[in-house]
C-alpha positions as CSV (number, residue, x, y, z in Angstrom):
1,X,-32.8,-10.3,9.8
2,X,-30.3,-11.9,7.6
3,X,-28.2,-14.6,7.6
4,X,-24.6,-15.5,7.6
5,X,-22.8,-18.2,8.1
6,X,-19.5,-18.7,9.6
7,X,-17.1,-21.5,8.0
8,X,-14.2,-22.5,9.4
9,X,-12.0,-25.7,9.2
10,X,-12.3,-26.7,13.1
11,X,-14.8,-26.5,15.3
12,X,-12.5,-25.2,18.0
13,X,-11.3,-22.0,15.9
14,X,-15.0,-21.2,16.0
15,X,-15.4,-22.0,19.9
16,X,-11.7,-19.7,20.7
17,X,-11.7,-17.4,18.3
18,X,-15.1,-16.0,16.8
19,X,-17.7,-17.2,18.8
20,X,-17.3,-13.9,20.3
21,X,-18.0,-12.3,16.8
22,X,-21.0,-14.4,16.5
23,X,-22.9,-14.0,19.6
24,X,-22.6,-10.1,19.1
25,X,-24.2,-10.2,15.6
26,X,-26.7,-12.9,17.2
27,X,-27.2,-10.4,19.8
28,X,-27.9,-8.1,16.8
29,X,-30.5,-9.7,15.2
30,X,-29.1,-11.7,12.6
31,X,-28.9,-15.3,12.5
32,X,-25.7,-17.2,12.6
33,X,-24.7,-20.4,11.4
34,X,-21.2,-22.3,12.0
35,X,-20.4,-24.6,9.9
36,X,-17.0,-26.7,10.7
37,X,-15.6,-30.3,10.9
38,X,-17.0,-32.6,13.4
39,X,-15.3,-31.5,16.9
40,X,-15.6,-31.5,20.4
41,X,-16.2,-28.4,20.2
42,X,-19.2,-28.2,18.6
43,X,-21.4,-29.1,21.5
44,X,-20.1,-25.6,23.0
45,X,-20.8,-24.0,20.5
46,X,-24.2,-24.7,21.0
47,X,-24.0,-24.8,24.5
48,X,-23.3,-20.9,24.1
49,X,-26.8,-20.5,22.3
50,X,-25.1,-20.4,18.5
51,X,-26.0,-23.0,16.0
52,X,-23.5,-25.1,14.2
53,X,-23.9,-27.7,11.2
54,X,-20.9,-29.8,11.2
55,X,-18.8,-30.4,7.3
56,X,-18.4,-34.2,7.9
57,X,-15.0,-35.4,6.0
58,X,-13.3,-32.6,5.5
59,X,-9.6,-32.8,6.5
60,X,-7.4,-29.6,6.7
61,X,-4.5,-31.7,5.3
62,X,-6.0,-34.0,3.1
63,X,-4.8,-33.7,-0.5
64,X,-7.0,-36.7,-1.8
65,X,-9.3,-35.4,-4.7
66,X,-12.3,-37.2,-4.7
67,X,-11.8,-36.7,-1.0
68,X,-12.3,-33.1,-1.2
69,X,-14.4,-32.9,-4.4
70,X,-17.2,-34.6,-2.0
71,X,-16.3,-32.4,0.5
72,X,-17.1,-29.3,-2.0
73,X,-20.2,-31.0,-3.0
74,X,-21.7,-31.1,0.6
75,X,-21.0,-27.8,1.3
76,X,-22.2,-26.5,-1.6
77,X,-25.5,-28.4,-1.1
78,X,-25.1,-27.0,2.5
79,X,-25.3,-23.1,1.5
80,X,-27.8,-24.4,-1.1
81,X,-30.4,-25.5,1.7
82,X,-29.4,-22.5,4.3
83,X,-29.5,-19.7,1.6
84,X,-27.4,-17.3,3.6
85,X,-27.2,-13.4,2.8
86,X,-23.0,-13.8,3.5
87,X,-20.8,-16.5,4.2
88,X,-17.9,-15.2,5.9
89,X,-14.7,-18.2,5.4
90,X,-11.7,-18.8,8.0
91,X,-7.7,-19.8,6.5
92,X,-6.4,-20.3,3.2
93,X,-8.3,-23.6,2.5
94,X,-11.7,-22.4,3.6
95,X,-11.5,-19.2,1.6
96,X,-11.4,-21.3,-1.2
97,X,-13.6,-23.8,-0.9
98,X,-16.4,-21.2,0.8
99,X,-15.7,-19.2,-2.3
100,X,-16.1,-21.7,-5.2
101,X,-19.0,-23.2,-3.1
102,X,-20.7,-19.7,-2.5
103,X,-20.4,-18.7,-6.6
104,X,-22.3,-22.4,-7.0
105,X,-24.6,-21.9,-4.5
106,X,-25.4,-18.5,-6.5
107,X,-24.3,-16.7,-3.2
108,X,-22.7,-13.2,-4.0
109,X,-21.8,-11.7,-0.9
110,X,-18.5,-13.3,0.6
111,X,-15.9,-12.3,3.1
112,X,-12.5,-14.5,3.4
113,X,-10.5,-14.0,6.2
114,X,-6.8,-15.6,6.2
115,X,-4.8,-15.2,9.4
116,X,-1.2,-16.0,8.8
117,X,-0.3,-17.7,5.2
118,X,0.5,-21.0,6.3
119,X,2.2,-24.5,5.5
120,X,2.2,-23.8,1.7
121,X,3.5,-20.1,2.2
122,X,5.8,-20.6,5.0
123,X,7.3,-23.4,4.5
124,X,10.6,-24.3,1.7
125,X,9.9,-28.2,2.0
126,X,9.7,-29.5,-1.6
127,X,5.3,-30.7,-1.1
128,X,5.1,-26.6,-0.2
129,X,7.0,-25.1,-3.1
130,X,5.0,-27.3,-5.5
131,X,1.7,-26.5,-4.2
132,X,2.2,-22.5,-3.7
133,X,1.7,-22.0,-7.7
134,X,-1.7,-23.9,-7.5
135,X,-3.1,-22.3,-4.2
136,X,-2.0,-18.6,-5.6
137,X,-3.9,-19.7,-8.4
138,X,-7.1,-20.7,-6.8
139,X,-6.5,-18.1,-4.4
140,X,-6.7,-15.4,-7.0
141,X,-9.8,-16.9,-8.7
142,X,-11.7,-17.3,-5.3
143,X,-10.8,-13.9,-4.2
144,X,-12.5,-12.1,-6.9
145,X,-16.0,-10.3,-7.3
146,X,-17.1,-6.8,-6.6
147,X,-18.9,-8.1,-3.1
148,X,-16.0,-10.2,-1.8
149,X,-13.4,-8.8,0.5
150,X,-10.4,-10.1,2.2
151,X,-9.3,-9.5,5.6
152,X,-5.8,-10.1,6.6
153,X,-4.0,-9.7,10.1
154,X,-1.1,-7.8,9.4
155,X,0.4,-5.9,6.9
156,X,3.0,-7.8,5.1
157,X,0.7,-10.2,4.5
158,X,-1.5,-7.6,2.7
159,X,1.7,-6.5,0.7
160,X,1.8,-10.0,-0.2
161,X,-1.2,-10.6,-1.6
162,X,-1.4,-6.9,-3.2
163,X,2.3,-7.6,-4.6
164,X,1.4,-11.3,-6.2
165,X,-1.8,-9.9,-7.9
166,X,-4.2,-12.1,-5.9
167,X,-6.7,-9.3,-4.8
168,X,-8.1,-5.7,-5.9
169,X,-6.0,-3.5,-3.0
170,X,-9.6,-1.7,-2.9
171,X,-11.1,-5.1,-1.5
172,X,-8.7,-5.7,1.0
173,X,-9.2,-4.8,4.9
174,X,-6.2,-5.4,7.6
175,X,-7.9,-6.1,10.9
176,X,-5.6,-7.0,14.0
177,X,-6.1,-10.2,15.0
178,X,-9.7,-11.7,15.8
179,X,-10.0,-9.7,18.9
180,X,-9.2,-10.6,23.2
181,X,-11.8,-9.5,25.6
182,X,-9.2,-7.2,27.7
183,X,-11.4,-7.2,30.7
184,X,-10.6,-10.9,31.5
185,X,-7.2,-10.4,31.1
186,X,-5.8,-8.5,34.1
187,X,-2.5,-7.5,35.5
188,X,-0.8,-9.5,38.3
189,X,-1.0,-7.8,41.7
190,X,2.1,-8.9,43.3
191,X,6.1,-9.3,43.3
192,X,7.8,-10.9,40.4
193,X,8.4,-15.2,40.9
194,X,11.5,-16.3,42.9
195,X,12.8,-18.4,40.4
196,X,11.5,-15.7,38.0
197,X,9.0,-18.0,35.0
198,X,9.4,-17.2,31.5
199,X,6.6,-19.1,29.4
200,X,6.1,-19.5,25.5
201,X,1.9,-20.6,25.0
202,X,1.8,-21.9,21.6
203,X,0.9,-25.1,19.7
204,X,4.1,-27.6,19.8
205,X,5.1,-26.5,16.5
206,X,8.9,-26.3,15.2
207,X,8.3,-22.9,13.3
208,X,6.7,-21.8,16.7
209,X,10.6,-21.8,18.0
210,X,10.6,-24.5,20.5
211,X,14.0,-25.6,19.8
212,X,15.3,-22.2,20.1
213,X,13.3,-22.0,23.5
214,X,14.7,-25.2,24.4
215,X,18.4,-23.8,23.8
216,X,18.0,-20.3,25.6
217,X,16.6,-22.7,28.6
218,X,20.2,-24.7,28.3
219,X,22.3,-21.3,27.5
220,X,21.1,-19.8,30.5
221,X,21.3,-23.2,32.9
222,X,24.6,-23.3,31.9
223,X,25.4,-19.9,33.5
224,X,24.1,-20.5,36.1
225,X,20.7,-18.3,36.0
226,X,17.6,-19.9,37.5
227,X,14.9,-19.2,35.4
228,X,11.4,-21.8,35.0
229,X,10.6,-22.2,31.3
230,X,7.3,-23.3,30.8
231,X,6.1,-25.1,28.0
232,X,1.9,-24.2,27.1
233,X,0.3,-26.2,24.2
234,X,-1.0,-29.2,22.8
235,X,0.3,-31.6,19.9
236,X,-0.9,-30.7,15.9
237,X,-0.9,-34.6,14.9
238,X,-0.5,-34.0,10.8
239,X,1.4,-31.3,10.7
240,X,4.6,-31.2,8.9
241,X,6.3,-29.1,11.5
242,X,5.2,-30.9,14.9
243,X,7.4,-31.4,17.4
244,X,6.9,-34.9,18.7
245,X,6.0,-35.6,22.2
246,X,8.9,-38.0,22.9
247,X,11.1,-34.6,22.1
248,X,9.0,-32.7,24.5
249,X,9.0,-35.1,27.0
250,X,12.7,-35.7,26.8
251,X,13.4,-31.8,26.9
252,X,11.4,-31.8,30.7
253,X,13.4,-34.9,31.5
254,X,16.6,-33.2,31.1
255,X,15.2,-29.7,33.3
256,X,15.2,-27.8,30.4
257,X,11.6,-26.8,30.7
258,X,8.0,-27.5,32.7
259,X,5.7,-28.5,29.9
260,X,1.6,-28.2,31.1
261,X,0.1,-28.8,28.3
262,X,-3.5,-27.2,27.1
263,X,-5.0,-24.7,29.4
264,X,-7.8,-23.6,29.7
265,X,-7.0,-20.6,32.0
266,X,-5.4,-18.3,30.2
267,X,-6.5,-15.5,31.7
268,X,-4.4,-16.7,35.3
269,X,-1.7,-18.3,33.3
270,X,-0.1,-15.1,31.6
271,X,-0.7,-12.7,34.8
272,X,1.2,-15.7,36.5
273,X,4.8,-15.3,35.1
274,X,6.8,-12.7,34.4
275,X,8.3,-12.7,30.6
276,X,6.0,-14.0,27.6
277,X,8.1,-14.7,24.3
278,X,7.0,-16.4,20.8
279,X,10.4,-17.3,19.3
280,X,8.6,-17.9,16.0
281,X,9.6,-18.2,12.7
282,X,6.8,-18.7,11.1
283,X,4.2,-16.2,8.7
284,X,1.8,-15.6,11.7
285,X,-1.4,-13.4,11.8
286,X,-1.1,-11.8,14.6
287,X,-0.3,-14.0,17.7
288,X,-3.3,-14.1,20.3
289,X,-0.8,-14.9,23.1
290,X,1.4,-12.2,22.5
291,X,-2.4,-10.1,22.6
292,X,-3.4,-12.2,25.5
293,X,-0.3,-11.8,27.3
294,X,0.3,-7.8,26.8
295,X,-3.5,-7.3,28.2
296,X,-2.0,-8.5,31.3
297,X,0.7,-6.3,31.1
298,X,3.5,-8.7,30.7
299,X,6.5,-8.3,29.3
300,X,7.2,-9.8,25.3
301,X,9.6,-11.2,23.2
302,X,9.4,-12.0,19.9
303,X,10.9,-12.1,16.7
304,X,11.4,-10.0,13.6
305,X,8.6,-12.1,11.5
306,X,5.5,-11.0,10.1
307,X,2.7,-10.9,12.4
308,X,4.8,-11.0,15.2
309,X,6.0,-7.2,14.9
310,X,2.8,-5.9,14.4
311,X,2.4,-7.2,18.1
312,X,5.1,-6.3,19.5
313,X,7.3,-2.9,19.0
314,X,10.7,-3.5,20.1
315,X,11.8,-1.1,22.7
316,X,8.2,-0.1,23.1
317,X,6.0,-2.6,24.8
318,X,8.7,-5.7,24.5
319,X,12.0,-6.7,22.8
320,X,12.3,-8.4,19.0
321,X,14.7,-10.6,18.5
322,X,16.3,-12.5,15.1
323,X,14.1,-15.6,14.8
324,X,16.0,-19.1,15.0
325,X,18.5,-17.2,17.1
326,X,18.3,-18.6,20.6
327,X,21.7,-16.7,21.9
328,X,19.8,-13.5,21.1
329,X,16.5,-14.9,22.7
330,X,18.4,-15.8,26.1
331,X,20.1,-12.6,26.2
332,X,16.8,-10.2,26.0
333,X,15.4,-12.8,28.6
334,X,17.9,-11.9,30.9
335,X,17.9,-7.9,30.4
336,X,14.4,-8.1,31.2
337,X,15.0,-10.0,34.3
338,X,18.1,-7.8,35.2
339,X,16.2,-4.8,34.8
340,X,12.5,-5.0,36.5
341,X,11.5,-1.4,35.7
342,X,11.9,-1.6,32.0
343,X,10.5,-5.2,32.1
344,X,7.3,-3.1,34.4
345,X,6.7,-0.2,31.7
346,X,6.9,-2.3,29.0
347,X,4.3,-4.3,30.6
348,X,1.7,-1.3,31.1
349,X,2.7,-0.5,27.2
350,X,1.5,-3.9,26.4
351,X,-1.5,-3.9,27.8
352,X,-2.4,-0.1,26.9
353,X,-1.7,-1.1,23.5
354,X,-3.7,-4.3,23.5
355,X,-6.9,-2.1,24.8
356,X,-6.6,0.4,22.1
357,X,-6.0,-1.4,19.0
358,X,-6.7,-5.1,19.6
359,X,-9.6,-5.3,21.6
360,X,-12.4,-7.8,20.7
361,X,-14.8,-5.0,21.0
362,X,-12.9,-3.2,18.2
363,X,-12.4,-6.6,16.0
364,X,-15.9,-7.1,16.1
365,X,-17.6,-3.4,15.0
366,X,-14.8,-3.7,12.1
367,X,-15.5,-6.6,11.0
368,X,-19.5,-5.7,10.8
369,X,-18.3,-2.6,9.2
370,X,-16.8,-5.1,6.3
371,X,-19.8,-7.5,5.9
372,X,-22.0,-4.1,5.3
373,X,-19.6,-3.3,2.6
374,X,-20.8,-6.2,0.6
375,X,-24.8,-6.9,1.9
376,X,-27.4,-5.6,0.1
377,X,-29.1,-4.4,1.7
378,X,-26.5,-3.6,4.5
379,X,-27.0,-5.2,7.9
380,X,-26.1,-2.2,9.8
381,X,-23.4,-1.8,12.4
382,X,-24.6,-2.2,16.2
383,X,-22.5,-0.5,18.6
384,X,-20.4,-2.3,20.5
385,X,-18.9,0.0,23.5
């Protein structure tokens, strides 16, 4: 049996997004740690039979030193006193502080995972811009070692890491996303929605293209269509880009859309409507709703942006549009709507497509695949069909 721990910098990225990945190598025989922030979340976590340790003070934003120097310190003493064979790390920030706290903790085997680049990559605000030169710095150094490897989402991020020097191509591994379990996600039975509902699940982001959403809704209100635009997602308080809620709320006062918030039903949510879109511009990974939605075999949209067309093959199994153009947004919202058949087999394309390439199932046995590559001895892949 050996030992890996899973670090992350929420508790709920864990619970959504790889507890599936660690009850299957629990399952396995191995045992599994998650490690994380204090969060609601971590009672579930443990309520699902995994164990997690929580990181008390670390803040994914904070830029305070001797704030994160003690952070640093505790997990270092953390892998000190658990001794794993691996430690696997989650986002830009973890990778590099699981990475310089795994070389301390005299911890060889490590596996960094980075899905979508981020504030410091994605955004041109001036605190961005200065920090990019520092993070590709650290980035480079806590990528290194013959038993590390990175996995990426997509593959312009991997040509942008390749392209700035920051890893060996030879230790890099593009996995699609973190995995959906396609059986809970099932196509509507039933006729399309009279108003027909168009939804966009995503946090309440700018770069997530709410305003453009917000002015296809208007466009289209102005011509006269009737169309429901719902709003899924909660708040990011801290982060540069949120949208505040008095904007939110103001945009459902004015008709524009139906915001519900967080939900917890996914599942019902996207075989509930009849057009998903992600308007983003923003350096995603590869976005679990678009996933999510096309297992249900609705219809996408989205834009031209990395991440985003890896999900979604224009003409194929959705339409791409220009990002931070809402004109172009309202107008392949209404050819779908105009035209029922296409909107149908790009719907069946989606889901077909989500079963062969981005199923959890097929996530998971990669990603095992990857942490043999740097165990010694390996842990061996399980099957997971």
């Amino acid at each position: 049996m050996s030992k890996i721990i899973l670090f992350a910098n929420t508790d709920w990225y864990l619970y959504n997004f790889r507890r599936a990945l660690a009850l299957a190598a629990q399952a396995a025989g191995h045992e599994m740690v998650l490690v994380s922030p204090p969060g609601e979340y971590g009672a579930r976590l443990r309520a699902s039979g995994l164990r997690w340790t929580p990181l008390p003070g670390m803040d994914r934003r904070s830029l305070d030193p001797w704030r994160e120097a003690r952070v640093l310190a505790g997990l270092v003493a953390l892998f000190k006193r658990e001794r794993p064979a691996l430690v696997h790390n989650f986002t830009i920030k973890c990778a590099v502080y699981g990475s310089l706290a795994a070389m301390a903790a005299g911890i060889p085997a490590r596996v960094n995972a980075v899905a979508g680049l981020g504030y410091v990559f994605a955004s041109n605000d001036p605190r961005a811009r200065m920090l990019r030169p520092l993070v590709r710095g650290l980035m480079r150094f806590a990528l290194r070692g013959k038993r590390s490897r990175l996995i990426l989402q997509n593959h312009d991020d991997a040509a942008m890491f390749t392209g700035h020097g920051l890893i060996d191509p030879a230790r890099l591994r593009v996995i699609p996303g973190s995995g959906v379990d396609c059986a809970r996600f099932v196509p509507r039975n039933g006729t399309p929605n009279d108003p027909p509902c168009v939804l966009l699940a995503a946090r309440l982001l700018w770069e997530k293209g709410l305003a453009e959403y917000v002015q296809a809704s208007r466009n289209l209100r102005a011509r006269g269509r009737k169309v429901r635009f719902l709003l899924a997602g909660a708040s990011d308080p801290g982060n540069p880009a949120a949208v505040p809620e008095a904007a939110v709320r103001g945009w459902v006062e004015e008709g524009l859309i139906e915001w519900i918030g967080h939900v917890e039903d996914m599942p019902s949510l996207f075989a509930s409507v009849d057009i998903v879109v992600l308007p983003s511009y923003y350096r995603e990974g590869l976005p679990r709703s678009l996933i999510e939605a096309g297992a249900c075999a609705t219809p996408l949209i989205s834009t031209d942006m990395p991440g985003c067309r890896d999900a979604v093959a224009d003409g194929v199994n959705g339409l791409v549009v220009p990002p931070r153009d809402a004109e172009a947004l309202g107008a392949a919202i209404v050819r779908l709507l105009d035209a029922p058949t296409l909107a149908r087999q790009f719907g069946l394309a989606a889901r077909a497509r989500a079963l062969a390439e981005f199923d959890e199932r097929i996530v998971i046995r990669r990603t095992l695949e990857t942490w043999d590559e740097v165990l010694d001895p390996p842990l061996g892949v399980p099957a997971t069909d």
